[in-house]
ZADO-1210 file (C-alpha; in nm, 4 decimals, padded with zeros to 6 digits):
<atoms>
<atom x="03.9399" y="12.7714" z="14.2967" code="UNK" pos="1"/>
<atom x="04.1140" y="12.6059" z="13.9809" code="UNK" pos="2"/>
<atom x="04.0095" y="12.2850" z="14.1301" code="UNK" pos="3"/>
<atom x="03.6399" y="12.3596" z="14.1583" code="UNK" pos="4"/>
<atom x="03.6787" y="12.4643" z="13.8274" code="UNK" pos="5"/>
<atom x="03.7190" y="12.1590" z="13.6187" code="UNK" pos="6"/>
<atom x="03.4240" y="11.9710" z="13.9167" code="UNK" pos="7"/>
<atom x="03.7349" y="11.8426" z="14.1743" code="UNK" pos="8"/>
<atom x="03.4751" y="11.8575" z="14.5087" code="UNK" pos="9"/>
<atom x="03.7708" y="11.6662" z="14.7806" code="UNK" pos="10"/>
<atom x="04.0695" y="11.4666" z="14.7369" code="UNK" pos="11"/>
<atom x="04.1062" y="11.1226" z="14.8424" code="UNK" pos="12"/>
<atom x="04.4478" y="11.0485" z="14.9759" code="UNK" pos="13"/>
<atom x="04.5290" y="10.6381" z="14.8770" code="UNK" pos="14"/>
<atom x="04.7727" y="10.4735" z="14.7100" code="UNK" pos="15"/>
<atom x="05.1044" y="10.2666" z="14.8268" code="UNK" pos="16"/>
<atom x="05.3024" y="10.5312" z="14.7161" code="UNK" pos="17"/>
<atom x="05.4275" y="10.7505" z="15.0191" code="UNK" pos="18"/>
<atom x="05.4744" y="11.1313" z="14.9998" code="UNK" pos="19"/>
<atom x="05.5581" y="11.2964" z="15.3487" code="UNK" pos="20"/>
<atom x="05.3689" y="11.0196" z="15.4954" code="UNK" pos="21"/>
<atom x="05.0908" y="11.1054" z="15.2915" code="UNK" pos="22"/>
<atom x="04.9654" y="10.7912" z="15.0502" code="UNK" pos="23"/>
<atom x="04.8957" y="10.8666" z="14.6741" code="UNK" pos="24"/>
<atom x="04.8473" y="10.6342" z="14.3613" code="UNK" pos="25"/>
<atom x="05.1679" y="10.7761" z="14.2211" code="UNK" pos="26"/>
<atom x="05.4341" y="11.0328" z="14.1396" code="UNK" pos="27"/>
<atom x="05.6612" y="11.0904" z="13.8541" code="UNK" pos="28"/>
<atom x="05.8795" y="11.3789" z="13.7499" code="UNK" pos="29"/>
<atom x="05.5812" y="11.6162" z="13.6175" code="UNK" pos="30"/>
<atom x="05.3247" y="11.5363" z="13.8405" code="UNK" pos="31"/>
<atom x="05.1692" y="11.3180" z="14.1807" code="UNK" pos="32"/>
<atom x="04.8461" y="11.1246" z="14.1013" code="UNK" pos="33"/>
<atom x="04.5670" y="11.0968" z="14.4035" code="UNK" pos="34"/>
<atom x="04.2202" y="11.0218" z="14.3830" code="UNK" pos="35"/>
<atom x="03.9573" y="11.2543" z="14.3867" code="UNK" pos="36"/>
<atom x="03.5929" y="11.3003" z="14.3725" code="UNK" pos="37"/>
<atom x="03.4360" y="11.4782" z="14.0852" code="UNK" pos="38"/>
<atom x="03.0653" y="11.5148" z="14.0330" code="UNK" pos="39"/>
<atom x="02.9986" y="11.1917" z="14.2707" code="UNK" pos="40"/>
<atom x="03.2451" y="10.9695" z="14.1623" code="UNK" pos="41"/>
<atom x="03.6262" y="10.9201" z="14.2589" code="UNK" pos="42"/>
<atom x="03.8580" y="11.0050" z="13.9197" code="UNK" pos="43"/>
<atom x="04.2426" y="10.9675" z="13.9569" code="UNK" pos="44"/>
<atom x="04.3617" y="11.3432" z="13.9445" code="UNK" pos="45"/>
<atom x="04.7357" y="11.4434" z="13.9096" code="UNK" pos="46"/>
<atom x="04.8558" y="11.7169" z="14.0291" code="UNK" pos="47"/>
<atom x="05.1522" y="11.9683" z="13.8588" code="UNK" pos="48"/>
<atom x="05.4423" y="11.9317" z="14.0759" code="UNK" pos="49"/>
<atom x="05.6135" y="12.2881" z="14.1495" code="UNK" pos="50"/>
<atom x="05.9136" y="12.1800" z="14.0283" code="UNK" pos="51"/>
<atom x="05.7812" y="12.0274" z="13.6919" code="UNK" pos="52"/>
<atom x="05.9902" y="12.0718" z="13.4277" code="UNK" pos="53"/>
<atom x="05.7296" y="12.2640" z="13.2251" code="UNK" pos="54"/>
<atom x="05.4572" y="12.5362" z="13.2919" code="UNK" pos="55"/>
<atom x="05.1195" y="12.3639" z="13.3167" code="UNK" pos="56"/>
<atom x="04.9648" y="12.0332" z="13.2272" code="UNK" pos="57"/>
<atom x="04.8030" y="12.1463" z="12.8572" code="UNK" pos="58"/>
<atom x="05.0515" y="11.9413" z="12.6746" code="UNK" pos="59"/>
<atom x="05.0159" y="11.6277" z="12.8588" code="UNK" pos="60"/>
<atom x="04.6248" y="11.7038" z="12.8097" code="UNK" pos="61"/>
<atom x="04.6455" y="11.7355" z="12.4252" code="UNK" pos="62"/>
<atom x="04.8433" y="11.4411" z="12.3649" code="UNK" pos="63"/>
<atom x="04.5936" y="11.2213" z="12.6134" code="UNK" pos="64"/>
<atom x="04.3029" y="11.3252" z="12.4386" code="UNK" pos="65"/>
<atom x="04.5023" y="11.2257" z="12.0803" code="UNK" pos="66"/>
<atom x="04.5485" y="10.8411" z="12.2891" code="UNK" pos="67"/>
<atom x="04.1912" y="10.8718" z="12.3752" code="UNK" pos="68"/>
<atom x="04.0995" y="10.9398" z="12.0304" code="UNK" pos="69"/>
<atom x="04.2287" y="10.5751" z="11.9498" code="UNK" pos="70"/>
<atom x="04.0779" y="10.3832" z="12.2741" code="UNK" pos="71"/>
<atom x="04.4459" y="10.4217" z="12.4537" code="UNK" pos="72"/>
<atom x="04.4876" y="10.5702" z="12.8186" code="UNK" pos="73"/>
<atom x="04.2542" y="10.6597" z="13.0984" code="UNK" pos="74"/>
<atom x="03.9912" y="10.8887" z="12.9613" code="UNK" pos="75"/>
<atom x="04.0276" y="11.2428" z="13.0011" code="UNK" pos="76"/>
<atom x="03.7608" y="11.4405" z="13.1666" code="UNK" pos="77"/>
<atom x="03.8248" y="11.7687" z="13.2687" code="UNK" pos="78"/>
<atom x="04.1875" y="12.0097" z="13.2687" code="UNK" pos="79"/>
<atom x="04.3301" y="12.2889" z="13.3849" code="UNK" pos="80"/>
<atom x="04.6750" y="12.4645" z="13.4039" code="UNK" pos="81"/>
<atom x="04.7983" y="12.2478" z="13.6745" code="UNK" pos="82"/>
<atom x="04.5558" y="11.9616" z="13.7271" code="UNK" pos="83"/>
<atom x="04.4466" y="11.6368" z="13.4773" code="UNK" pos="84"/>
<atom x="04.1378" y="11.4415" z="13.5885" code="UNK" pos="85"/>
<atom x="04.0753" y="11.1085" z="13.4492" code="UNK" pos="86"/>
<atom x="03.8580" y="10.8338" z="13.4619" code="UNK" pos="87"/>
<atom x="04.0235" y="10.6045" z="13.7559" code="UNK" pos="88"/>
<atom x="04.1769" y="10.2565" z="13.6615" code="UNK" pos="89"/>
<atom x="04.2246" y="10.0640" z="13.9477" code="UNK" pos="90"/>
<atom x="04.5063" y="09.8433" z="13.8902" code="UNK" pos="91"/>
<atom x="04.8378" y="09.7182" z="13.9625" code="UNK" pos="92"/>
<atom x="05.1515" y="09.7815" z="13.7778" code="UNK" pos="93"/>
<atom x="05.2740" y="09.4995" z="13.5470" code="UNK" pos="94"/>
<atom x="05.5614" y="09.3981" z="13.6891" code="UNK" pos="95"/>
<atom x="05.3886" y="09.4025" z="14.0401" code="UNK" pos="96"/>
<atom x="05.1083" y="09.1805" z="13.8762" code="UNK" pos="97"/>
<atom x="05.3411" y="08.9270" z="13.7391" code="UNK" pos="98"/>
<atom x="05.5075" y="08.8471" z="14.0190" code="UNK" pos="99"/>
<atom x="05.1617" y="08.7834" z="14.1850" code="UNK" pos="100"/>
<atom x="05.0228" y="08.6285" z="13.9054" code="UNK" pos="101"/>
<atom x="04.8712" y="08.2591" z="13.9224" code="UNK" pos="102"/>
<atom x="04.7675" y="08.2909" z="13.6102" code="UNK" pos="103"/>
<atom x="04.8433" y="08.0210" z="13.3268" code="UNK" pos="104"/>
<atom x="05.0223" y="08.1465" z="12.9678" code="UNK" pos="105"/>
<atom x="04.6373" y="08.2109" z="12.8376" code="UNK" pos="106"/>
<atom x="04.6108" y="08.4978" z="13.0116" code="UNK" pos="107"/>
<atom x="04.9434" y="08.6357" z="12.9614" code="UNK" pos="108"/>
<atom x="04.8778" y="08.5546" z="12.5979" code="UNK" pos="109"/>
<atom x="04.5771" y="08.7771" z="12.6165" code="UNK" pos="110"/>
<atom x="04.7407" y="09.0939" z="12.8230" code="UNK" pos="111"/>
<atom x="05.0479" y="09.0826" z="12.5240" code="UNK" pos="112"/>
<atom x="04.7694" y="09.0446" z="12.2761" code="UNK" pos="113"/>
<atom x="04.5982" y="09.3626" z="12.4020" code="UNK" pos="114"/>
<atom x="04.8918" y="09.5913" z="12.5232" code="UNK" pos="115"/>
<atom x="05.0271" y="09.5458" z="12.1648" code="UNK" pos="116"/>
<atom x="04.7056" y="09.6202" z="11.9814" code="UNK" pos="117"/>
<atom x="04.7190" y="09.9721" z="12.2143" code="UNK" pos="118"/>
<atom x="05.0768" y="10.0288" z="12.1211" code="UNK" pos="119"/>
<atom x="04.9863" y="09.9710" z="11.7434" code="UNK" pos="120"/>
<atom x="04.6749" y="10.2502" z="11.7888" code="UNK" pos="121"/>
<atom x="04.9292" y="10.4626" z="11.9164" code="UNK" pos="122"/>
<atom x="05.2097" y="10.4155" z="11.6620" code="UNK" pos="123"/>
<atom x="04.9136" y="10.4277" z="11.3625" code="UNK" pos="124"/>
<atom x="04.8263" y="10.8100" z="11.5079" code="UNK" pos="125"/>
<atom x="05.2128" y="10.8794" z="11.5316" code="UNK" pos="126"/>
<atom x="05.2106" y="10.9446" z="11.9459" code="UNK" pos="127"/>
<atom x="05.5186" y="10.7850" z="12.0854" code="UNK" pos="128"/>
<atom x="05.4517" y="10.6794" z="12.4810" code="UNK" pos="129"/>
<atom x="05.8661" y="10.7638" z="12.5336" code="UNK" pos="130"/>
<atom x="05.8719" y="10.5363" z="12.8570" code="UNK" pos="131"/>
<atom x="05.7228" y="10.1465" z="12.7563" code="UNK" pos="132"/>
<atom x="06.0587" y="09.9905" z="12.7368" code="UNK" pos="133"/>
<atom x="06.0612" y="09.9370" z="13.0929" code="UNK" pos="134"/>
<atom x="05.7098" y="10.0039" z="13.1536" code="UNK" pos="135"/>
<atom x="05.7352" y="09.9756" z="13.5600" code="UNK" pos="136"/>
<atom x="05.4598" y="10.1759" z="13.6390" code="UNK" pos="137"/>
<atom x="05.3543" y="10.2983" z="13.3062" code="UNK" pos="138"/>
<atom x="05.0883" y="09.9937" z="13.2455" code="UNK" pos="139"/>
<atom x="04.8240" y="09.8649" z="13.5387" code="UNK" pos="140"/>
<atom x="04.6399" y="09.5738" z="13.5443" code="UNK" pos="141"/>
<atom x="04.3126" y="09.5382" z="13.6558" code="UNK" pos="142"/>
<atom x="04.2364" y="09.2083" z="13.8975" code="UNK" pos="143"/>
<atom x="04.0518" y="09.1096" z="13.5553" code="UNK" pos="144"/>
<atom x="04.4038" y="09.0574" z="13.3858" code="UNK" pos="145"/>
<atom x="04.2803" y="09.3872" z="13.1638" code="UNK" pos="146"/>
<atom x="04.5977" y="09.6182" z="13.1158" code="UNK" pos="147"/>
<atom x="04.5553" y="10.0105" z="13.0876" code="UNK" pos="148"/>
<atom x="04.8404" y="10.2055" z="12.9605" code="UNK" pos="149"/>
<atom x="04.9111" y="10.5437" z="13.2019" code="UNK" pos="150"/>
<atom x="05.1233" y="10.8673" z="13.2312" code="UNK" pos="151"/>
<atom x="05.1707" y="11.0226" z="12.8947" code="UNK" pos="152"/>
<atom x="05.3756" y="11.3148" z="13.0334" code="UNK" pos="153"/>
<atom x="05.6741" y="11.1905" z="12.8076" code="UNK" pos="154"/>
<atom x="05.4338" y="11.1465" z="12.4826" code="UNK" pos="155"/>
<atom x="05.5224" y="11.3080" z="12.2125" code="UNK" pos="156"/>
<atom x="05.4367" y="11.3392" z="11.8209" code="UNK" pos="157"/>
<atom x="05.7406" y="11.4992" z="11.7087" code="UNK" pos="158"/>
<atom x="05.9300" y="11.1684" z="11.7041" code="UNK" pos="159"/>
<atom x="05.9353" y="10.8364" z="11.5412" code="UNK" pos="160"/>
<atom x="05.6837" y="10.5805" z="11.7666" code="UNK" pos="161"/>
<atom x="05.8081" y="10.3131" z="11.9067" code="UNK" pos="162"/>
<atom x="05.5594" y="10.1814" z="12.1120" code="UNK" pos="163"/>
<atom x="05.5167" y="09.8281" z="11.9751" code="UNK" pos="164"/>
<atom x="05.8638" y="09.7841" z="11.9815" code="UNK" pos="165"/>
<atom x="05.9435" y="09.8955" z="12.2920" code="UNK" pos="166"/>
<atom x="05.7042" y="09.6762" z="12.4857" code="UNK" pos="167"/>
<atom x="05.7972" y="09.4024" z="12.2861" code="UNK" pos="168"/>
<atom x="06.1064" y="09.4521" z="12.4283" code="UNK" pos="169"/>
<atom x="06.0200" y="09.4738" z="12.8139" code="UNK" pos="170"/>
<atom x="05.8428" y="09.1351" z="12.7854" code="UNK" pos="171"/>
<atom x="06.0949" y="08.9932" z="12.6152" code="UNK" pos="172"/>
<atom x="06.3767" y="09.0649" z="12.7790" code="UNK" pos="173"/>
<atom x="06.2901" y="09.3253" z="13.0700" code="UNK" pos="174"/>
<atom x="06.1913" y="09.2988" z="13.3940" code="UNK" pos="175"/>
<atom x="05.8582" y="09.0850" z="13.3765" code="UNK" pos="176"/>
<atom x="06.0380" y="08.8249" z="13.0987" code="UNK" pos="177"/>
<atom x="06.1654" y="08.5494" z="13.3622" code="UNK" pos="178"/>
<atom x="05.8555" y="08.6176" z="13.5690" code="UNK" pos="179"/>
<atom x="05.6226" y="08.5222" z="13.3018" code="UNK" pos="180"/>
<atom x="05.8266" y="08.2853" z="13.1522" code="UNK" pos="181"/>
<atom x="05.8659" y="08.4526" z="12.8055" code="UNK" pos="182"/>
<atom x="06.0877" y="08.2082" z="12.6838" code="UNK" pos="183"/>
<atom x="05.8256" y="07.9403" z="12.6527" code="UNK" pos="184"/>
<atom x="05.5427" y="08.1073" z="12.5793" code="UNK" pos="185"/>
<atom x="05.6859" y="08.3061" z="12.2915" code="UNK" pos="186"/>
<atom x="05.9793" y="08.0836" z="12.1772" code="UNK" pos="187"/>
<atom x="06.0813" y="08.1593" z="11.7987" code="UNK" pos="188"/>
<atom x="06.3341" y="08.4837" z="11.8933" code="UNK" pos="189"/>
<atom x="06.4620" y="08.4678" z="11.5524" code="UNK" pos="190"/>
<atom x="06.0919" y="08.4653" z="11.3722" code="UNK" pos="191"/>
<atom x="06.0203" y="08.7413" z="11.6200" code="UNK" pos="192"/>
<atom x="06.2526" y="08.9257" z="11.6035" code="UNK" pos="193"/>
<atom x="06.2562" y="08.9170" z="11.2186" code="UNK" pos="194"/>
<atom x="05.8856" y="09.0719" z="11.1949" code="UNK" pos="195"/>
<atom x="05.9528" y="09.3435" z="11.4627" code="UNK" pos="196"/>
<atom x="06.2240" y="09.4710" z="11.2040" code="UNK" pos="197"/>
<atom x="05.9941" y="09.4795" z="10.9192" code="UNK" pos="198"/>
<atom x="05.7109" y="09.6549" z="11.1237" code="UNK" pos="199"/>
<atom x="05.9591" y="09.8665" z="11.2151" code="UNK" pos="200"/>
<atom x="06.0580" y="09.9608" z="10.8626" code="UNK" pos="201"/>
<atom x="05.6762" y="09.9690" z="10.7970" code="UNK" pos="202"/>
<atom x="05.4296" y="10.0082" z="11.0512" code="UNK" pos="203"/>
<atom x="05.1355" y="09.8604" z="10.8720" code="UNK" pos="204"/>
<atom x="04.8380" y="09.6392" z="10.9597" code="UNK" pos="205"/>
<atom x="05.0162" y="09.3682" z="10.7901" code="UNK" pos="206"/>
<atom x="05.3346" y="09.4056" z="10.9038" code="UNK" pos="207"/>
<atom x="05.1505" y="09.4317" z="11.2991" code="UNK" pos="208"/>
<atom x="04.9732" y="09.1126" z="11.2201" code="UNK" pos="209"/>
<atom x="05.3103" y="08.9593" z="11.1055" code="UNK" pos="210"/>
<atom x="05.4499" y="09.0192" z="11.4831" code="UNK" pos="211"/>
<atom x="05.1490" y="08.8757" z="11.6615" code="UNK" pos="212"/>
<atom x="05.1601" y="08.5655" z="11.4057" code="UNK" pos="213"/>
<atom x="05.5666" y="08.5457" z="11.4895" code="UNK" pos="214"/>
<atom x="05.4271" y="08.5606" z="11.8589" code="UNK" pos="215"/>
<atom x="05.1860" y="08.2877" z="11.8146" code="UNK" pos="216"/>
<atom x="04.9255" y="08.5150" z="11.9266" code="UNK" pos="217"/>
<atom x="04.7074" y="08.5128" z="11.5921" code="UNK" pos="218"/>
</atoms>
């Protein structure tokens, strides 16, 4: 019933992530994401787990809608007490996309370029993501080399943002940072890491523009 009441018609069982056998797009502490088919068209839909550490899914809906607001997430189309259904990205996760990348620094250049401009909307509108420092399944990729950032159950506004920072971080020294040779492509730590303080004293346009110049991405 609750599904047929924000449009959910089936469910579409696919993904590489295994639950009981069963294959899903993915599962995290709040919830398990699977597509589904909504007016016609598959949407990824996540599910309330029963053992969710909170009471229904309206929080995770407000605070997608405020990332939506700003051009950041997968768009949010319909929500009840226990189900989200958004627009479907189909993509990879970053790390998983860097090490089957073939593509030259360009294109990294241009996924950095963009991920940080979506962390900077996000930081401007004072939602913190809470989970981009390691970012392992928390951004896709599309085959395009276009990045989508996912899974705001661990948003929140009552805290200081951090998003810039915190993927700044993961590519430079997490997981993906050997993979996609970070070193050469963004070289001048000490430059870098000089601006990232000051935009993190003051998160203004200038002080963003200061990082992606310190990047060599301006």
């Amino acid at each position: 019933m609750e599904l047929s009441e924000i449009g959910i018609s089936a469910l579409r069982f696919r993904g590489v992530t295994q639950i009981g056998g069963i294959p899903v797009l993915g599962k995290g502490c709040v919830g398990v994401v699977t597509q589904a088919r909504l007016e016609g068209k598959l949407v990824a839909l996540k599910i309330r787990r029963l053992d969710a550490d909170r009471p229904s899914m309206n929080d995770e809906a407000r605070l997608l809608r405020l990332a939506n607001s700003v051009d950041v997430g997968p768009r949010l189309i319909s929500t009840s007490k226990n189900f989200l259904a958004m627009d479907l990205f189909r993509g990879i996760p970053l790390f998983r996309w860097a090490e089957g990348s073939r593509t030259g620094g360009r294109v990294v250049r241009e996924l950095v370029t963009g991920l940080l401009t979506c962390c900077f909307m996000l930081d401007s509108i004072g939602l913190d993501h809470g989970e981009l420092s390691h970012a392992p399944k928390n951004v896709l990729v599309n085959k395009f080399g276009h990045p989508c950032i996912v899974d705001f159950e661990s948003a929140s506004t009552a805290r200081r943002v951090a998003n810039v920072t915190s993927l700044l971080q993961y590519f430079l020294f997490g997981r993906v940072s050997k993979t996609l040779h970070a070193s050469q492509l963004f070289p001048d730590r000490r430059k870098i890491v000089k601006a990232l303080g000051e935009y993190k004293h003051d998160g203004s346009v200038e002080n963003f523009q200061s990082v992606l110049g310190a990047l060599g991405l301006l």
